[in-house]
C-alpha positions, 0 to 999 in steps of 0.5 A: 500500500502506498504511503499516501493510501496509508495516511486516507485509510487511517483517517478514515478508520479514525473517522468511523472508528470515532463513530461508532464508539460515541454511538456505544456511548449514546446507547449506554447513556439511552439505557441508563436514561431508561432505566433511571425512569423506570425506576422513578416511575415504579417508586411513584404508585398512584394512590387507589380507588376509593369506591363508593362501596368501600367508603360506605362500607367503613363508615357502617363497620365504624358505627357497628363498632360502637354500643348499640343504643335506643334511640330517643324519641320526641313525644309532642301531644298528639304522641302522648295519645298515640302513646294512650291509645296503644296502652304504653302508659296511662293519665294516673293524675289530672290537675286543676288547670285542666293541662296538666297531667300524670301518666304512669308507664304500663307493664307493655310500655315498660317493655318497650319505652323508658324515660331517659331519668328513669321512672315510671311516672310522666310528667306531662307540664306544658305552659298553658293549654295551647302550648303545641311546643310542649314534649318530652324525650322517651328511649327505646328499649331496642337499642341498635347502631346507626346506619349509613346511606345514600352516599353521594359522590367522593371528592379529592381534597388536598391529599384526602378524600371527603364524602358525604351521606345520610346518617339514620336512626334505625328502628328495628324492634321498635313497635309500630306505634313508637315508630308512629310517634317517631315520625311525628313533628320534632324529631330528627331521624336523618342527618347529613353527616362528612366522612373524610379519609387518608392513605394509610400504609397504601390503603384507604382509611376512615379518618373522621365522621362529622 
């Protein structure tokens, strides 16, 4: 090979050989660049679903958690009759303003009722005849847990996750006269009430109830 020939073929091994050497390099640094992502990406899970279902779910097993308990109920004067009528208790007293009464619980009412100081005598004291205002509070005998429903849509806030639903009342076991009287002006069976839930180890936990 002559000289000159010499020279060109090693500028041009240099020249390729340069080549191919930064292209070993591009594709180690594009490996590495890959791997790097990945890595980035499989240590930032997203967080999981929370579904209606297993939000109403943990709210329920928070209210079974707890003692069950009577519900109280609210006794206006149409209750009170209700309440005669059915033999729960009976007008023992009757004072001389004519609106004023005594009633004693009967052994049925005893069975099912109970006065939240305790007793068997009612103290029946409105202000004046046409006091419409005037109740007292009975306690079911039944105790029982509260119950969630009608859960609406979950919301994000912030890094937790808000919801709201119906908190009721649950009277099963409770005869169908008091369920009546429970249905009467002035008691509240229904409350709107805010569940709020954090990540807790990767898992969706119940945080409060409000």
């Amino acid at each position: 090979m002559k000289n000159g020939q010499s020279k060109q073929f090693e500028r041009l091994t240099v020249f390729y050989g340069g080549k191919v050497k930064n292209a070993a390099k591009m594709n180690v640094l594009l490996a590495l660049a890959i791997l790097g992502s990945g890595i980035v990406l499989s240590g930032c899970k997203s967080a999981p679903v929370l579904t209606q279902d297993q939000a109403l779910a943990m709210i329920q097993a928070k209210y079974d958690a707890t003692p069950a308990v009577g519900a109280n109920i609210i006794v206006n004067n149409d209750g009170m009759v209700q309440g005669a009528t059915a033999k729960l208790w009976n007008r023992t007293t009757i004072y001389p303003n004519k609106y004023w009464a005594d009633f004693t619980l009967t052994p049925e009412g005893k069975k099912v009722v109970k006065q939240v100081g305790g007793g068997d005598l009612i103290k029946w004291r409105p202000d004046s005849p046409t006091d419409n205002k005037y109740s007292i509070v009975l306690v079911t005998a039944a105790a029982n847990h509260l119950k969630a429903r009608d859960i609406k849509d979950i919301q994000d806030v912030g890094k937790t996750k808000t919801v709201t639903f119906t908190e009721g009342v649950d009277l099963t076991g409770v005869p169908d006269v008091l369920t009546g009287i429970a249905h009467n002006p002035g008691n509240q069976l229904s409350t709107t009430r805010q569940a709020d839930f954090v990540l807790d180890n990767g898992a969706w936990k119940l945080q409060s109830i409000e």
